[in-house]
PDB file of N, CA, C, O and CB in Angstrom:
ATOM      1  N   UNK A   1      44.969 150.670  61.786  1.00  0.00           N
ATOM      2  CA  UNK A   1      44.769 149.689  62.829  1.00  0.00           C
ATOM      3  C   UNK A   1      43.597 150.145  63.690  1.00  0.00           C
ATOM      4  O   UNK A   1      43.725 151.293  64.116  1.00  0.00           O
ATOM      5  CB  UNK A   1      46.059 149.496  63.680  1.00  0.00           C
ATOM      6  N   UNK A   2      42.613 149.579  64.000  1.00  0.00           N
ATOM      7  CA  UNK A   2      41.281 149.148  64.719  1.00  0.00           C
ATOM      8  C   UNK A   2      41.322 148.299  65.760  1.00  0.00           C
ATOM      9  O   UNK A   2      41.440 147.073  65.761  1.00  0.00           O
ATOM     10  CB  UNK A   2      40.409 148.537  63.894  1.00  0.00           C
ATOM     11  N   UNK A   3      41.160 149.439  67.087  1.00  0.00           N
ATOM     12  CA  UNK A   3      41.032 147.972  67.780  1.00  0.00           C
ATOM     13  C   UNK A   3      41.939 147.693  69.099  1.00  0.00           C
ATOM     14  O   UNK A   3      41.592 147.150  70.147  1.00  0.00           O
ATOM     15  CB  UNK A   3      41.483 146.825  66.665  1.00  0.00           C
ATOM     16  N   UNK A   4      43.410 148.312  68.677  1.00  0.00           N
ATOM     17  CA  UNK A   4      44.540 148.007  69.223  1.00  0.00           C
ATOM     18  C   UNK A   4      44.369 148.682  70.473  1.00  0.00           C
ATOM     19  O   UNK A   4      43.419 149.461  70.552  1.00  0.00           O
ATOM     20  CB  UNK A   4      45.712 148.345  68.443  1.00  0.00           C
ATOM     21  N   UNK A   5      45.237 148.502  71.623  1.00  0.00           N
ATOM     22  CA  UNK A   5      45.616 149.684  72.563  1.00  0.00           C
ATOM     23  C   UNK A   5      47.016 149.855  72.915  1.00  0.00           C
ATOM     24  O   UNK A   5      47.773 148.938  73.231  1.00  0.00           O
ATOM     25  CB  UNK A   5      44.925 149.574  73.832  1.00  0.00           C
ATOM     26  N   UNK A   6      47.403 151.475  72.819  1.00  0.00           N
ATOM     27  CA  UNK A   6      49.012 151.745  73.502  1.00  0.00           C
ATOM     28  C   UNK A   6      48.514 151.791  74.523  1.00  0.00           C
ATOM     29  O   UNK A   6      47.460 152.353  74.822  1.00  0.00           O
ATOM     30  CB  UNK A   6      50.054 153.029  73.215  1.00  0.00           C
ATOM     31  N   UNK A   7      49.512 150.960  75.441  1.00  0.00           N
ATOM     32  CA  UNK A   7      50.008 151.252  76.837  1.00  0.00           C
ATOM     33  C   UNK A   7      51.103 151.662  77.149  1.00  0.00           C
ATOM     34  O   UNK A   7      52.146 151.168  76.719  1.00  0.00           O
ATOM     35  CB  UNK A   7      49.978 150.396  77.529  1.00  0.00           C
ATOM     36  N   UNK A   8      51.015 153.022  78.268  1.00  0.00           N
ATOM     37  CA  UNK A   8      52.246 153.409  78.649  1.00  0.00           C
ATOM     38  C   UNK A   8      52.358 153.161  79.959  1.00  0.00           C
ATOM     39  O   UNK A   8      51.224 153.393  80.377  1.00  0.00           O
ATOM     40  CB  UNK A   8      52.534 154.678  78.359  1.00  0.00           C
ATOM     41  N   UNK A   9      53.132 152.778  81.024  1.00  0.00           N
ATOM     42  CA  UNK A   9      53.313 152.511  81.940  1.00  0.00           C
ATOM     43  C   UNK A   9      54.578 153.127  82.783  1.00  0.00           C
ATOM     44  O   UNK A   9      55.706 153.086  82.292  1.00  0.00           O
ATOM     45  CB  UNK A   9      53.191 151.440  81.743  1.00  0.00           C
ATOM     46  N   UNK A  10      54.381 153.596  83.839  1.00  0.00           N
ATOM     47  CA  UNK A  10      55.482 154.400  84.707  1.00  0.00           C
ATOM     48  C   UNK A  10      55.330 153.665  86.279  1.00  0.00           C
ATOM     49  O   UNK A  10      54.378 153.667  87.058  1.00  0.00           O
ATOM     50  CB  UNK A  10      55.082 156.339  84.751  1.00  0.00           C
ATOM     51  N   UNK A  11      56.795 152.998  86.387  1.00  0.00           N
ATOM     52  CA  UNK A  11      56.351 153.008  87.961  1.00  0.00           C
ATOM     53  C   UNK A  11      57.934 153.110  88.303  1.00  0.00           C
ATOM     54  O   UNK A  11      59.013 153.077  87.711  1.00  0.00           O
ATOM     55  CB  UNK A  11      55.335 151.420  88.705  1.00  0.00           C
ATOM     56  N   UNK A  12      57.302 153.285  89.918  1.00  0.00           N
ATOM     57  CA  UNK A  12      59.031 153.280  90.843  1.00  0.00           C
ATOM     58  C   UNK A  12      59.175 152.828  91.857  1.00  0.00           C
ATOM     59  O   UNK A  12      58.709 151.688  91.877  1.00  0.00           O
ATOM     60  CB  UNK A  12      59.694 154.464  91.276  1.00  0.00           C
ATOM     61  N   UNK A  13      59.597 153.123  92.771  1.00  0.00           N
ATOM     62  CA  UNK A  13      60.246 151.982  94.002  1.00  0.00           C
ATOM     63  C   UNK A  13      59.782 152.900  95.343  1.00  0.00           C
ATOM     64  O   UNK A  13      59.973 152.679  96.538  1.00  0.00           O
ATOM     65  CB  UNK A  13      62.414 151.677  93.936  1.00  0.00           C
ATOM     66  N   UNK A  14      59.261 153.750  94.829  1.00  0.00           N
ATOM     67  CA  UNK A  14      58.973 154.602  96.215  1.00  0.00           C
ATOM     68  C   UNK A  14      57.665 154.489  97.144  1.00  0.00           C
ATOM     69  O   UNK A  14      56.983 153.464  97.160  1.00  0.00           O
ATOM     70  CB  UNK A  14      58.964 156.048  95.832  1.00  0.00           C
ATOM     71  N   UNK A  15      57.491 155.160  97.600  1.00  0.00           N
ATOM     72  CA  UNK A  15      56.334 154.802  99.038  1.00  0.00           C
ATOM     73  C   UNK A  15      54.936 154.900  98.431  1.00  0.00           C
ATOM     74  O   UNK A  15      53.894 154.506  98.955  1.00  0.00           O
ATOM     75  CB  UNK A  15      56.388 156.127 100.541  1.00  0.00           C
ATOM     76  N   UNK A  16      55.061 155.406  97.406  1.00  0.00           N
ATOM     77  CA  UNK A  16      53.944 155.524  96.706  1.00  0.00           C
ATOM     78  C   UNK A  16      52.402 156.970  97.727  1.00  0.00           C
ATOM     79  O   UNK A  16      52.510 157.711  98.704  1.00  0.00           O
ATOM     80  CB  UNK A  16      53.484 153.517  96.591  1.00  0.00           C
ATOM     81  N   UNK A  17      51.317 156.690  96.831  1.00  0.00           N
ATOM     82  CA  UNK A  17      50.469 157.738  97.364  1.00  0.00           C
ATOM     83  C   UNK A  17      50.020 157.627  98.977  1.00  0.00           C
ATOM     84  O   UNK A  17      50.186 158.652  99.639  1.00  0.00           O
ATOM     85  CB  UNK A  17      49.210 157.737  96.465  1.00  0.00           C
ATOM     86  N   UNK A  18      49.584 156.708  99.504  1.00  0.00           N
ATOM     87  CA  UNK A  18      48.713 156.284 100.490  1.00  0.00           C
ATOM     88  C   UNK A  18      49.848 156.470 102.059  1.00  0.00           C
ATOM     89  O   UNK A  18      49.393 156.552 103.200  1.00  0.00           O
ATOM     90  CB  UNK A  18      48.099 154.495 100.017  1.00  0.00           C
ATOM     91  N   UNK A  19      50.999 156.494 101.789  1.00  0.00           N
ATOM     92  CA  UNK A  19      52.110 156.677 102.400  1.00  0.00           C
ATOM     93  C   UNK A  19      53.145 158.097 102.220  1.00  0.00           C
ATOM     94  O   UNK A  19      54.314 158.300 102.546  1.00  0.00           O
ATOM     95  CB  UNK A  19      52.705 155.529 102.035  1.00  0.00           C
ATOM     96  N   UNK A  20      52.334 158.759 101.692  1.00  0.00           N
ATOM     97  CA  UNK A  20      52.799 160.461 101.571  1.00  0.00           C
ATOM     98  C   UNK A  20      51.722 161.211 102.344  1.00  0.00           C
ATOM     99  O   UNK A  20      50.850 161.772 101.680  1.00  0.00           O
ATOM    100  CB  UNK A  20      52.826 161.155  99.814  1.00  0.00           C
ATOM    101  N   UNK A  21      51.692 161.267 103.359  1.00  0.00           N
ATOM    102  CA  UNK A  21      50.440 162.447 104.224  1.00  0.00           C
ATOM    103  C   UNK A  21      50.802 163.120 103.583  1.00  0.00           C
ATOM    104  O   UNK A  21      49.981 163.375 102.701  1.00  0.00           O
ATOM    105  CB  UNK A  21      50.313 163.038 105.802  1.00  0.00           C
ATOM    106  N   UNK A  22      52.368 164.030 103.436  1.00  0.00           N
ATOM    107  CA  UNK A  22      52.713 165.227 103.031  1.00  0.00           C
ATOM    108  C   UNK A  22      52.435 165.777 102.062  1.00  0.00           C
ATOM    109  O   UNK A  22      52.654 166.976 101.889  1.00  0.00           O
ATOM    110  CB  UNK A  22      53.605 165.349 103.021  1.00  0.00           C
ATOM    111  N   UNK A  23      51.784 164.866 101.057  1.00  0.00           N
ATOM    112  CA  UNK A  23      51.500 164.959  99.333  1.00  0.00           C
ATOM    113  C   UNK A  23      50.715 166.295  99.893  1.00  0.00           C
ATOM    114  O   UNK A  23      50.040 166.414 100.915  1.00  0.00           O
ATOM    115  CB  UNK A  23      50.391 163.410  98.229  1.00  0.00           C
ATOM    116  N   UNK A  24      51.043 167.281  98.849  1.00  0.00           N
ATOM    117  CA  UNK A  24      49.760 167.973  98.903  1.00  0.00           C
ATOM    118  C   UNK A  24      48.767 167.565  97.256  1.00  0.00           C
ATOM    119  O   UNK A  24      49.161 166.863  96.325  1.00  0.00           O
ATOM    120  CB  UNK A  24      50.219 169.848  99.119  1.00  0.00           C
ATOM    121  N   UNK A  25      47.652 168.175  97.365  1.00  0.00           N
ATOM    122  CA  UNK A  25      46.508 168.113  96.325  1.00  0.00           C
ATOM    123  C   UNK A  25      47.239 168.841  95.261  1.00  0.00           C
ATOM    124  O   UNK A  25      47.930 169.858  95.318  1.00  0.00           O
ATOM    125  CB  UNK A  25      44.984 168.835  96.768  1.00  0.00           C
ATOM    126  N   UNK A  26      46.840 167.894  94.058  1.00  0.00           N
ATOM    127  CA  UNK A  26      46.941 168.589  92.555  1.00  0.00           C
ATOM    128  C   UNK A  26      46.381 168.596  91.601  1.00  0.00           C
ATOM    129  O   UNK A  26      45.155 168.549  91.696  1.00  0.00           O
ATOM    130  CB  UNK A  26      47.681 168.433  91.989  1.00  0.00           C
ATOM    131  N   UNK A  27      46.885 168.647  90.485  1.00  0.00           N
ATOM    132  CA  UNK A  27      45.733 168.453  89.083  1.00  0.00           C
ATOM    133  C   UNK A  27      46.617 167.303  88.317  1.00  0.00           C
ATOM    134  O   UNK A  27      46.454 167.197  87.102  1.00  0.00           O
ATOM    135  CB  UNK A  27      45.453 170.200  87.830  1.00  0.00           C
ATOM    136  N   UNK A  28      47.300 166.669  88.805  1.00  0.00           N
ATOM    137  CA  UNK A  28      48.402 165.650  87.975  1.00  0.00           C
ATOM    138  C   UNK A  28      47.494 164.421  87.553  1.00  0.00           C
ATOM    139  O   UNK A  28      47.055 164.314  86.408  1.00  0.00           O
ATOM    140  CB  UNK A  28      49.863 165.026  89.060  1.00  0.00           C
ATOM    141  N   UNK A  29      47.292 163.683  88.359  1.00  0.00           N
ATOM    142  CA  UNK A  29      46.736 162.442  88.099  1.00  0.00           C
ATOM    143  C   UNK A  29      45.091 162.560  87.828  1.00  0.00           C
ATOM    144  O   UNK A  29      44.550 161.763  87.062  1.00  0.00           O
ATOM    145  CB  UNK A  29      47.095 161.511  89.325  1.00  0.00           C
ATOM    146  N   UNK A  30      44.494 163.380  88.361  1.00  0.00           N
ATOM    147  CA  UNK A  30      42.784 164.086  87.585  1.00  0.00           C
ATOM    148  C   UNK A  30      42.744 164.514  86.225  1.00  0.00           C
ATOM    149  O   UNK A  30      41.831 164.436  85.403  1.00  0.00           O
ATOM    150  CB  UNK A  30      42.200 165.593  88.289  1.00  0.00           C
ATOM    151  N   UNK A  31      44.293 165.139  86.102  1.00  0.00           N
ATOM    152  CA  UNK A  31      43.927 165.702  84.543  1.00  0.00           C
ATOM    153  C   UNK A  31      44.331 164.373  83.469  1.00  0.00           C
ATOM    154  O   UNK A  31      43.731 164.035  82.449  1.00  0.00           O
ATOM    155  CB  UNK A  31      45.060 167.338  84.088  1.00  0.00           C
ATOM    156  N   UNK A  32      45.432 163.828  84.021  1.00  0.00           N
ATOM    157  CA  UNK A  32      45.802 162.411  82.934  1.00  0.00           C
ATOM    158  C   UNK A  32      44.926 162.167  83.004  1.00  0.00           C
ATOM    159  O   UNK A  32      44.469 162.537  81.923  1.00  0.00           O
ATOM    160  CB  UNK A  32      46.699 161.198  83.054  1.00  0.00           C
ATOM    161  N   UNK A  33      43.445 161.353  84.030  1.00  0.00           N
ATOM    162  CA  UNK A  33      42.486 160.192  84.212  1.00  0.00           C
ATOM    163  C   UNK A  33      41.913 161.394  83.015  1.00  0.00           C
ATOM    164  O   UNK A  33      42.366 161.097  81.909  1.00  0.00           O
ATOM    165  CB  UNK A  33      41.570 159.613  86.023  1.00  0.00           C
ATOM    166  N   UNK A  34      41.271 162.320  82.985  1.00  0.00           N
ATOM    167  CA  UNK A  34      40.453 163.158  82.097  1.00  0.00           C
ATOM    168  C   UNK A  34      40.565 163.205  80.821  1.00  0.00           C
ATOM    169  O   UNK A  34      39.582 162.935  80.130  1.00  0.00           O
ATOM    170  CB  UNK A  34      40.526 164.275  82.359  1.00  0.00           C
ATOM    171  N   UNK A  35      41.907 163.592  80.180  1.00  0.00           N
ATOM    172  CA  UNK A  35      42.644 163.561  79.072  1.00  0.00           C
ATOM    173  C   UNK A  35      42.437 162.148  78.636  1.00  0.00           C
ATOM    174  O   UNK A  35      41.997 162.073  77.488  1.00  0.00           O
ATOM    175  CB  UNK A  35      44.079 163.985  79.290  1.00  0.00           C
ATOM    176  N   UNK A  36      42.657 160.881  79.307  1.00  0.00           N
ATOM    177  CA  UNK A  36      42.762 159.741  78.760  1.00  0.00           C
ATOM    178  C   UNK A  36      41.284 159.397  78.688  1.00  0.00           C
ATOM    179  O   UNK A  36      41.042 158.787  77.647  1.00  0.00           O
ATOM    180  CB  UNK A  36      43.682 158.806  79.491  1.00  0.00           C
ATOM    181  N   UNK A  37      39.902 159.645  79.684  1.00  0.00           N
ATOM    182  CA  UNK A  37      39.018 159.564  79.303  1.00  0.00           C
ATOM    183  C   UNK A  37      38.131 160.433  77.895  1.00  0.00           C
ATOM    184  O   UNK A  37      37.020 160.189  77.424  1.00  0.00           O
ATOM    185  CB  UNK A  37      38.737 159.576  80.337  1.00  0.00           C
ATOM    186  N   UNK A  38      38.945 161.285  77.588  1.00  0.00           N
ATOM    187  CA  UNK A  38      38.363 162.144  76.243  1.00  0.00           C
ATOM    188  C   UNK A  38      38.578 161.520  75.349  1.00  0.00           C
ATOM    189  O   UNK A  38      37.728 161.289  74.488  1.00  0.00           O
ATOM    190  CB  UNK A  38      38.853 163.441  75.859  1.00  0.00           C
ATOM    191  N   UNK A  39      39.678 161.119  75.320  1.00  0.00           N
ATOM    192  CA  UNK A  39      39.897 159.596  74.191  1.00  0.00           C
ATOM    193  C   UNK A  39      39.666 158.462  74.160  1.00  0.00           C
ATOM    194  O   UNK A  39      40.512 157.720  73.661  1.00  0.00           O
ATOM    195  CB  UNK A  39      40.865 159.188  73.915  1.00  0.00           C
ATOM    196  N   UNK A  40      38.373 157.888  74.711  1.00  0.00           N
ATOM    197  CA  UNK A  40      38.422 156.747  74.954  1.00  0.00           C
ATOM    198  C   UNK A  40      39.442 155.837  75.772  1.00  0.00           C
ATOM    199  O   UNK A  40      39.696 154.669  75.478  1.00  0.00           O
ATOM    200  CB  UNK A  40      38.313 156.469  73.998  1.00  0.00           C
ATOM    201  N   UNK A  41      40.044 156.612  76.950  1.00  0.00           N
ATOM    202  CA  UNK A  41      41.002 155.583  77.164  1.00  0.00           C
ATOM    203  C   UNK A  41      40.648 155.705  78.809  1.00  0.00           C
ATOM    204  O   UNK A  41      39.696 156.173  79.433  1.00  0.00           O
ATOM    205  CB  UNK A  41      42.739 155.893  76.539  1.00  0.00           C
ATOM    206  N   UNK A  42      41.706 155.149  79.126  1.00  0.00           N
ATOM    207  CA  UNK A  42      41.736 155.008  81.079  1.00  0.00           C
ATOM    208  C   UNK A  42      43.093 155.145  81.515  1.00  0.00           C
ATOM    209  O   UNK A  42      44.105 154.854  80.877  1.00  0.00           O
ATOM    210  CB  UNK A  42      41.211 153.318  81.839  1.00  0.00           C
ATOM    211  N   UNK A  43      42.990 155.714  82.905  1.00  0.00           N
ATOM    212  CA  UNK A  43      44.253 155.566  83.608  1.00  0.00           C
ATOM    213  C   UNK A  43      44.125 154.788  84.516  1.00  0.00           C
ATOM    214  O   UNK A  43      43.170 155.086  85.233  1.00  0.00           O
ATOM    215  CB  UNK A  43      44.798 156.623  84.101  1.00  0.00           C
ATOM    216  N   UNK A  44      44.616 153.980  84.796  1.00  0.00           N
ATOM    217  CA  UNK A  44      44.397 152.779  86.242  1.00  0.00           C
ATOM    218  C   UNK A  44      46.091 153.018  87.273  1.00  0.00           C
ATOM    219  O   UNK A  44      47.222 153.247  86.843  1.00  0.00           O
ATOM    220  CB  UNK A  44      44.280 150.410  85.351  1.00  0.00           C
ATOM    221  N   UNK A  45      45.693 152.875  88.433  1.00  0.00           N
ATOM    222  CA  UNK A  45      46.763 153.238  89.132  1.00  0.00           C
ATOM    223  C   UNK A  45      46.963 152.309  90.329  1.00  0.00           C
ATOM    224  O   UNK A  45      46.042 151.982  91.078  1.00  0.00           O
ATOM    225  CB  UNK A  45      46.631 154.611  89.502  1.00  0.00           C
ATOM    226  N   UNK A  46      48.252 151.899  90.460  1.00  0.00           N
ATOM    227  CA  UNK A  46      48.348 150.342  91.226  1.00  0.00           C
ATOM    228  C   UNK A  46      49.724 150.438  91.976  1.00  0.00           C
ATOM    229  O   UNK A  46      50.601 151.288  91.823  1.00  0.00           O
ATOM    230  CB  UNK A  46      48.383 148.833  90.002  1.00  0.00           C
ATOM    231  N   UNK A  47      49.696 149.263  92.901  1.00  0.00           N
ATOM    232  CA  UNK A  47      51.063 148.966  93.629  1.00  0.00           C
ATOM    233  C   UNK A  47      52.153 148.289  92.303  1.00  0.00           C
ATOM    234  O   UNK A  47      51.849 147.392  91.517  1.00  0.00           O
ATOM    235  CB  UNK A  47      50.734 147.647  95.110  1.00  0.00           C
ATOM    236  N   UNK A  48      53.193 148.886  92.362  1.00  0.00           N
ATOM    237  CA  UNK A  48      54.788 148.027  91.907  1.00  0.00           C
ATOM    238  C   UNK A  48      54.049 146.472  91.823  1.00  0.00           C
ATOM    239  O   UNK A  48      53.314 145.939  92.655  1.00  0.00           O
ATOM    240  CB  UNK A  48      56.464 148.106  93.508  1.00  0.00           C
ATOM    241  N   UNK A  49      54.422 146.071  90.793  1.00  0.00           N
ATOM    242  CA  UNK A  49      54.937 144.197  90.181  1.00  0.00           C
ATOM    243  C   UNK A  49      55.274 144.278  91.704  1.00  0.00           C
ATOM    244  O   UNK A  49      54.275 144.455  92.401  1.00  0.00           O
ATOM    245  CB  UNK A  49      56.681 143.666  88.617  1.00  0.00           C
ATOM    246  N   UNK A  50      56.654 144.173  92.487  1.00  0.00           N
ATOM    247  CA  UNK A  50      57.254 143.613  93.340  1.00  0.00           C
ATOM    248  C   UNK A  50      56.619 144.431  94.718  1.00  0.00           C
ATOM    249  O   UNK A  50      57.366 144.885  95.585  1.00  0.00           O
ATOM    250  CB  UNK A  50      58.793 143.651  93.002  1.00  0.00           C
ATOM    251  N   UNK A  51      55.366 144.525  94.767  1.00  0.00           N
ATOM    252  CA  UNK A  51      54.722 145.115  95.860  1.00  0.00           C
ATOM    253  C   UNK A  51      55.123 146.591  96.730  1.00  0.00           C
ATOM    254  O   UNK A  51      54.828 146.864  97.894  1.00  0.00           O
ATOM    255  CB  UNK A  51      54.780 144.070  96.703  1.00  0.00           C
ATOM    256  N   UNK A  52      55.945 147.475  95.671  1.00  0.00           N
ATOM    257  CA  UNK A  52      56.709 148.401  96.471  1.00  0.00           C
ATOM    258  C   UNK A  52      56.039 149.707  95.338  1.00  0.00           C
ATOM    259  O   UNK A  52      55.510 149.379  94.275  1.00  0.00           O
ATOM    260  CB  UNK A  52      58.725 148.028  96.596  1.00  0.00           C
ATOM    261  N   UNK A  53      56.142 150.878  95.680  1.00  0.00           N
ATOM    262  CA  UNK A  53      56.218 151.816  95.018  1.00  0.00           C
ATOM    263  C   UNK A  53      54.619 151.908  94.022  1.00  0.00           C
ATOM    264  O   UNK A  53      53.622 151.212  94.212  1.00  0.00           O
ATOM    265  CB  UNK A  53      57.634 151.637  94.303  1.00  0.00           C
ATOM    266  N   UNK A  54      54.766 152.765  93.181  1.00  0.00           N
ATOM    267  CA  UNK A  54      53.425 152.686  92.536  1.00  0.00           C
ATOM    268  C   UNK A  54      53.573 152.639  90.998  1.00  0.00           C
ATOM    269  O   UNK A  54      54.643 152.799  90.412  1.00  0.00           O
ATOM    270  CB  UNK A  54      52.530 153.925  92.957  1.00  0.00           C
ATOM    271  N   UNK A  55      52.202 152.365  90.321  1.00  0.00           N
ATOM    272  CA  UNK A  55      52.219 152.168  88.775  1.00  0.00           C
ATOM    273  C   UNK A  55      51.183 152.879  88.309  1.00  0.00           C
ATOM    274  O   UNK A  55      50.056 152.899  88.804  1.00  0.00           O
ATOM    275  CB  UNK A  55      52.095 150.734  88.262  1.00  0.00           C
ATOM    276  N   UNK A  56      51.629 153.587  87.162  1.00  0.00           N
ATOM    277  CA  UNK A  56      50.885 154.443  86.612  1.00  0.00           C
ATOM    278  C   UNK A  56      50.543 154.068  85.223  1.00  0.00           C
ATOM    279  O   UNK A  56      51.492 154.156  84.444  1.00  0.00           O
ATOM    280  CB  UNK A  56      51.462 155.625  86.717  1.00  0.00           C
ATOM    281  N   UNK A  57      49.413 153.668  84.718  1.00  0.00           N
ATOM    282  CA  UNK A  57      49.452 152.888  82.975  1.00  0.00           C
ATOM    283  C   UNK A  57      48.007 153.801  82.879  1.00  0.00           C
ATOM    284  O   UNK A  57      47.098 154.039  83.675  1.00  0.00           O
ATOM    285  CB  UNK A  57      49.285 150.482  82.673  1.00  0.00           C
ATOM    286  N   UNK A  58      48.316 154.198  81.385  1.00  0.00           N
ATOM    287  CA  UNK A  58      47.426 154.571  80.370  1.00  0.00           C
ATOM    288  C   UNK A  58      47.156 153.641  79.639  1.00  0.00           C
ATOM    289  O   UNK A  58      48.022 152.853  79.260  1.00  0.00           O
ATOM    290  CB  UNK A  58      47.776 155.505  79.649  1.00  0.00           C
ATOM    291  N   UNK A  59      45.989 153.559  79.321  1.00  0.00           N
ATOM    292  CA  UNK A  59      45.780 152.232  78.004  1.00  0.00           C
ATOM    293  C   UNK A  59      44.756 153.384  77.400  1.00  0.00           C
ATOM    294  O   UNK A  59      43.794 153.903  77.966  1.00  0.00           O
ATOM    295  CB  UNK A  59      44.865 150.143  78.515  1.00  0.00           C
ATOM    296  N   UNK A  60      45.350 153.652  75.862  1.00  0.00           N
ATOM    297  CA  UNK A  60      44.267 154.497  74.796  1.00  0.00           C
ATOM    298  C   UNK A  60      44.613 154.106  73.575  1.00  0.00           C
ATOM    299  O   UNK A  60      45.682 153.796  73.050  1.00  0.00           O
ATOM    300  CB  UNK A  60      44.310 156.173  74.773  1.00  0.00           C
ATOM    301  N   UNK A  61      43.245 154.194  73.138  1.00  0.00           N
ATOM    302  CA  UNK A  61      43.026 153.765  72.151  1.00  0.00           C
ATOM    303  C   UNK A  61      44.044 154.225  71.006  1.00  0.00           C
ATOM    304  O   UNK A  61      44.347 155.415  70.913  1.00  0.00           O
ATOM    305  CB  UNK A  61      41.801 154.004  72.013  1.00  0.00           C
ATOM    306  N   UNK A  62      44.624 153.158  70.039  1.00  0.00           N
ATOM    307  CA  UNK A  62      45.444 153.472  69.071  1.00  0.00           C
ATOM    308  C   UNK A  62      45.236 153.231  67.705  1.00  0.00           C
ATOM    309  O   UNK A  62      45.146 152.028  67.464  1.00  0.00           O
ATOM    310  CB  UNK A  62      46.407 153.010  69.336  1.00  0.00           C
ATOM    311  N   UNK A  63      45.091 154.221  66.387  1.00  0.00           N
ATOM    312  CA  UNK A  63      44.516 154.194  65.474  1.00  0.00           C
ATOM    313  C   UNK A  63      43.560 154.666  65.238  1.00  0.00           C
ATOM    314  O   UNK A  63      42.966 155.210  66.168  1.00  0.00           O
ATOM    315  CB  UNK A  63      44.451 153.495  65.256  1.00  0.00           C
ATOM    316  N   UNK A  64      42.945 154.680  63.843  1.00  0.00           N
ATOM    317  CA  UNK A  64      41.780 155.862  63.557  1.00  0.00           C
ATOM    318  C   UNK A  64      40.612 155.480  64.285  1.00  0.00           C
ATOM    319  O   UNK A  64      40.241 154.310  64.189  1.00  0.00           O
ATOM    320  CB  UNK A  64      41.312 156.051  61.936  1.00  0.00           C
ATOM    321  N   UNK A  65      39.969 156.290  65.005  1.00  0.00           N
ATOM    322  CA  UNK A  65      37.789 156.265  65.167  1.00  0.00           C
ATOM    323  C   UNK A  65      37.274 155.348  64.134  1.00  0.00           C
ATOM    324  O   UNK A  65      36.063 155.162  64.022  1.00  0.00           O
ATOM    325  CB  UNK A  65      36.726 158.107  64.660  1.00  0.00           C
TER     326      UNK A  65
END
């Protein structure tokens, strides 16, 4: 298959990033965006369907080069 894309998608109900001062800095979401850019792919990162919490989707490429 040529062409296709898996998407994986994670989200939850919580306050999400912009509403955590407390977050401290990491390598979590830099290294997915990185990893998914080595493969041709992307990480895009968004508010909850129902406006709450956050969403995390990979879309990469699936099937041979």
């Amino acid at each position: 298959m040529r062409g296709a894309d898996l998407v994986v998608e994670v989200q939850d109900d919580g306050r999400g990033l912009a509403a955590s001062p407390e977050r401290a800095g990491g390598v979590g979401l830099p290294s997915m965006r990185d990893r998914a850019a080595e493969i041709g792919g992307r990480l895009e990162l968004g508010t909850g369907a129902d406006g709450r919490g956050m969403l995390v989707r990979a879309v990469l490429p699936a099937g041979a080069p």
